[in-house]
MDTraj code that builds the backbone (N, CA, C; nanometers):
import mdtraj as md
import numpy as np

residues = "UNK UNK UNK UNK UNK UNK UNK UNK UNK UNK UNK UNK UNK UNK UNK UNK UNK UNK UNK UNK UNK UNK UNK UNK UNK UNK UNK UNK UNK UNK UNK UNK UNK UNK UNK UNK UNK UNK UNK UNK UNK UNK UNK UNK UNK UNK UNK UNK UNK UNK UNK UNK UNK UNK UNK UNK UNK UNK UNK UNK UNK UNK UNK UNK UNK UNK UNK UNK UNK".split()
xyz = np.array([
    [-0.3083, -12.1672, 0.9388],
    [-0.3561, -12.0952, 1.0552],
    [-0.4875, -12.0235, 1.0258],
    [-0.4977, -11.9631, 0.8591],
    [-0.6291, -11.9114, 0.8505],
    [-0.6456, -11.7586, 0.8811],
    [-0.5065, -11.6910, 0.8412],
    [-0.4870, -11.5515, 0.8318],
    [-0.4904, -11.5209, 0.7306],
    [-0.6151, -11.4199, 0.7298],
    [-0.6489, -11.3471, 0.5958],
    [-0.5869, -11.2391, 0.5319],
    [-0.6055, -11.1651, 0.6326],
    [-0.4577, -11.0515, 0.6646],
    [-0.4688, -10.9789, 0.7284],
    [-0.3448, -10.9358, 0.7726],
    [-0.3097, -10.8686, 0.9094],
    [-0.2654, -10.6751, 0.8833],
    [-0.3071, -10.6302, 0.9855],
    [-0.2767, -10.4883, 0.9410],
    [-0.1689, -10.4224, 1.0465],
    [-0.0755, -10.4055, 1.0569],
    [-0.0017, -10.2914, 1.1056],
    [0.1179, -10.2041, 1.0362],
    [0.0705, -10.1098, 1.1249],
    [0.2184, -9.9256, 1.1210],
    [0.1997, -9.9215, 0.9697],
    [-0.0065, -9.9701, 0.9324],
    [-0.0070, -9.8277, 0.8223],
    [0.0004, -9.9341, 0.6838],
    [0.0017, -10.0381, 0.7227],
    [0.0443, -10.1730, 0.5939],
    [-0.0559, -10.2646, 0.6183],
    [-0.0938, -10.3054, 0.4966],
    [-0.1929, -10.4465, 0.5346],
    [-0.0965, -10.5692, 0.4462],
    [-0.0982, -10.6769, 0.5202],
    [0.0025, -10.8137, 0.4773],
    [-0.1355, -10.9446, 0.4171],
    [-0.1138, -10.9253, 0.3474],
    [-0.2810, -10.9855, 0.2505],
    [-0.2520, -11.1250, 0.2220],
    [-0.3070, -11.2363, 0.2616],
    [-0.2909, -11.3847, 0.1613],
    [-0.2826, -11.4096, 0.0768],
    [-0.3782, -11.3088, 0.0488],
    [-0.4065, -11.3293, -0.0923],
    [-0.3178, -11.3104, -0.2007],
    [-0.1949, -11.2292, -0.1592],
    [-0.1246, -11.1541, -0.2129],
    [-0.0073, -11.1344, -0.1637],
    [0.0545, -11.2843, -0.1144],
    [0.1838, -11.3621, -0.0429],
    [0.2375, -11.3038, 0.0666],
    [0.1368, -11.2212, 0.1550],
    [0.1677, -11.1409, 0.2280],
    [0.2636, -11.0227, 0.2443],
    [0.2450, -10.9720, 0.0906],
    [0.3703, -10.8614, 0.0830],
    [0.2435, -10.7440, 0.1256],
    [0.3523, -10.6567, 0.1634],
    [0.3266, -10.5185, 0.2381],
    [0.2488, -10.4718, 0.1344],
    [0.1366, -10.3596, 0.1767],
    [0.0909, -10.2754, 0.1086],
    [0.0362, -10.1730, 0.1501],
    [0.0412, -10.0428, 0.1001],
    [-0.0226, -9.9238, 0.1702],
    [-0.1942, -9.9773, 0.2651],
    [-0.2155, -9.8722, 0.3415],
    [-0.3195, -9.8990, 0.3710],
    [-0.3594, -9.8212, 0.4910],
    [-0.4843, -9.7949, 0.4852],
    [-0.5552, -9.6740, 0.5541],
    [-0.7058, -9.7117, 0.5920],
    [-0.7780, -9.6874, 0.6602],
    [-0.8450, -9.7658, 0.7670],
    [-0.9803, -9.7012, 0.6459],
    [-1.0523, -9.7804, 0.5887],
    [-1.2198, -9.7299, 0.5072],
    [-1.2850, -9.5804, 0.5454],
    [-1.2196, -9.5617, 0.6962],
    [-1.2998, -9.4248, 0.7264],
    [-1.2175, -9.3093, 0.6884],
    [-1.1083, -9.2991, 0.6646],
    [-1.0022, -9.2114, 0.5712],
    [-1.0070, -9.2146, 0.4014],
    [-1.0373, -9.0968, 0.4082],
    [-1.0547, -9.0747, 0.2468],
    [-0.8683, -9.0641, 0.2218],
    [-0.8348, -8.9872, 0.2915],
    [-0.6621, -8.9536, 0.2956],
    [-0.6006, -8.9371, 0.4071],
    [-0.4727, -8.9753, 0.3908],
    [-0.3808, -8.9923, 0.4939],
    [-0.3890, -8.8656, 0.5929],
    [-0.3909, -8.7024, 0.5314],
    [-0.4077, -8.6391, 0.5957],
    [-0.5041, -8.5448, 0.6550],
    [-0.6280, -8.6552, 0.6290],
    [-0.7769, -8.6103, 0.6496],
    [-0.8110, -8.7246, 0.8050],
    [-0.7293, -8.8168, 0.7760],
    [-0.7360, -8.9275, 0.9125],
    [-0.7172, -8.8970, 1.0033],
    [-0.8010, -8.8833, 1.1646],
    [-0.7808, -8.8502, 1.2684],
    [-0.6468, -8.9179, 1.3276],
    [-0.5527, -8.8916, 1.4097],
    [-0.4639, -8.9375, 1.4430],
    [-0.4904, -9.0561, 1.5470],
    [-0.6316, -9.0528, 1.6310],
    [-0.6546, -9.1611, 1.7147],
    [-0.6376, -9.2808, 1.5736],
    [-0.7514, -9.2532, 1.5120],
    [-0.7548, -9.3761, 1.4075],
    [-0.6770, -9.4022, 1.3268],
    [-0.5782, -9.3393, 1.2948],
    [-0.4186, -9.3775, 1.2589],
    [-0.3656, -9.4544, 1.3411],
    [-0.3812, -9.4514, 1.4994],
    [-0.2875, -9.4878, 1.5665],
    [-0.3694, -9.5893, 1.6346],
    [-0.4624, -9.6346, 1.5856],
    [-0.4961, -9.7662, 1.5689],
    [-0.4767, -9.8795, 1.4567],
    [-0.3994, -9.8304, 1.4016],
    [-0.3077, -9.9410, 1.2799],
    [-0.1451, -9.8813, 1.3252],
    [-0.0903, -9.8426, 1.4178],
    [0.0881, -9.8392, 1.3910],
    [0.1000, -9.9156, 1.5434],
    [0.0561, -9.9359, 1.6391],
    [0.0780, -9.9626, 1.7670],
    [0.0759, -10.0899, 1.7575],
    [0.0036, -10.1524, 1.7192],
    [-0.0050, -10.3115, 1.7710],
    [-0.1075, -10.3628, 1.6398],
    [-0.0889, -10.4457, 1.5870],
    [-0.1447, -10.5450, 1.4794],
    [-0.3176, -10.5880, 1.4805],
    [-0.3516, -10.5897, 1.3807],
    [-0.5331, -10.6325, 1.3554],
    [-0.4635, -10.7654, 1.3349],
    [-0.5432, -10.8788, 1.3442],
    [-0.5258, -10.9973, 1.2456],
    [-0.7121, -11.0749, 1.2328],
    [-0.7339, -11.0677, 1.0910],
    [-0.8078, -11.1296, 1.0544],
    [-0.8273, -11.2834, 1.0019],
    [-0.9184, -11.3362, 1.0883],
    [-0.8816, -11.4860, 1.0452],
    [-1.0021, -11.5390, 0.9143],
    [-0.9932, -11.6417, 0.8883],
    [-1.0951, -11.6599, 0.8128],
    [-1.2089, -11.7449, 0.9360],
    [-1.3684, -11.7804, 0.8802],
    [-1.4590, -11.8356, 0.9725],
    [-1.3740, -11.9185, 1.0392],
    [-1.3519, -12.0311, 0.9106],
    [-1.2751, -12.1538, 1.0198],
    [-1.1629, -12.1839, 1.0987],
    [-1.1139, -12.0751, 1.0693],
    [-1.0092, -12.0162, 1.2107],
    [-1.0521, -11.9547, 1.3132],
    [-1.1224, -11.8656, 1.3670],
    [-1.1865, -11.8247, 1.3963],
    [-1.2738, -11.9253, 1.4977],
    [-1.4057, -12.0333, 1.4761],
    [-1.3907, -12.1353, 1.5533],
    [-1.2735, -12.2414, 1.5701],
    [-1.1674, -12.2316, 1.5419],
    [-1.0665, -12.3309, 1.5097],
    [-1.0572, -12.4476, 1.4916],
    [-1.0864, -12.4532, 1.3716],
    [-1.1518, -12.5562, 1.3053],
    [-1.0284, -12.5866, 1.2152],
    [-0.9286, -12.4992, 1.2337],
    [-0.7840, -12.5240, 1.0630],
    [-0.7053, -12.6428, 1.1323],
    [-0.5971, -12.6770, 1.0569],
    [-0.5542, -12.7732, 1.0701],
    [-0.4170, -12.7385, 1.1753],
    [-0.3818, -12.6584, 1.1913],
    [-0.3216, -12.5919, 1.2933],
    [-0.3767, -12.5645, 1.4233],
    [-0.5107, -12.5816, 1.4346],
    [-0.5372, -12.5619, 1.5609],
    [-0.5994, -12.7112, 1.6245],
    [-0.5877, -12.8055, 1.5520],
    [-0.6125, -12.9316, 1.5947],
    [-0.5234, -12.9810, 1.6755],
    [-0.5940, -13.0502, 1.7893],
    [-0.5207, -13.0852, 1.9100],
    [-0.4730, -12.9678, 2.0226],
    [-0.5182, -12.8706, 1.9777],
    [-0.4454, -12.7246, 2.0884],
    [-0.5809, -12.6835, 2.1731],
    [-0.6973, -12.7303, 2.0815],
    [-0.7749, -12.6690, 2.1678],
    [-0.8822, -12.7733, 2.2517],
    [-0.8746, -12.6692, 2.3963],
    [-1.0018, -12.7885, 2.3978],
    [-1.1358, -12.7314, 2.4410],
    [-1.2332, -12.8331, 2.4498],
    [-1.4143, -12.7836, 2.4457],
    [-1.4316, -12.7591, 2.6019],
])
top = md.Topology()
chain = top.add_chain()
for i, resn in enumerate(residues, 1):
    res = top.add_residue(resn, chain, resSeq=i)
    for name in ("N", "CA", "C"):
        top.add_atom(name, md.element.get_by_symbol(name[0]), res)
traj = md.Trajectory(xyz[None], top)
């Protein structure tokens, strides 16, 4: 599919790294309790997902045949 990794409720799920859970806090937080709560609560509500380029135009092998021009 070409998920790099996905972030929610405070966890990032990494490829790289068999998608096990791991802490995680958004670059603009030095600490958990220095983080504005809007921008906290833009990682617990609903999921980031990062694709790689060629997902992204869907170009992976999963998206062959689904899409069309």
């Amino acid at each position: 599919m070409g998920i790099m990794h996905l972030v929610w409720h405070d966890r990032r799920y990494a490829a790289w790294d068999s998608f096990e859970p791991e802490p995680y806090l958004s670059s603009s937080c030095r600490k958990r309790s220095k983080c504005s709560a809007t921008l906290r609560h833009r990682h617990r509500d609903h999921a980031h997902i990062l694709l790689t380029r060629k997902a992204g135009r869907g170009q992976t092998s999963w998206c062959a045949g689904r899409l069309r021009d």
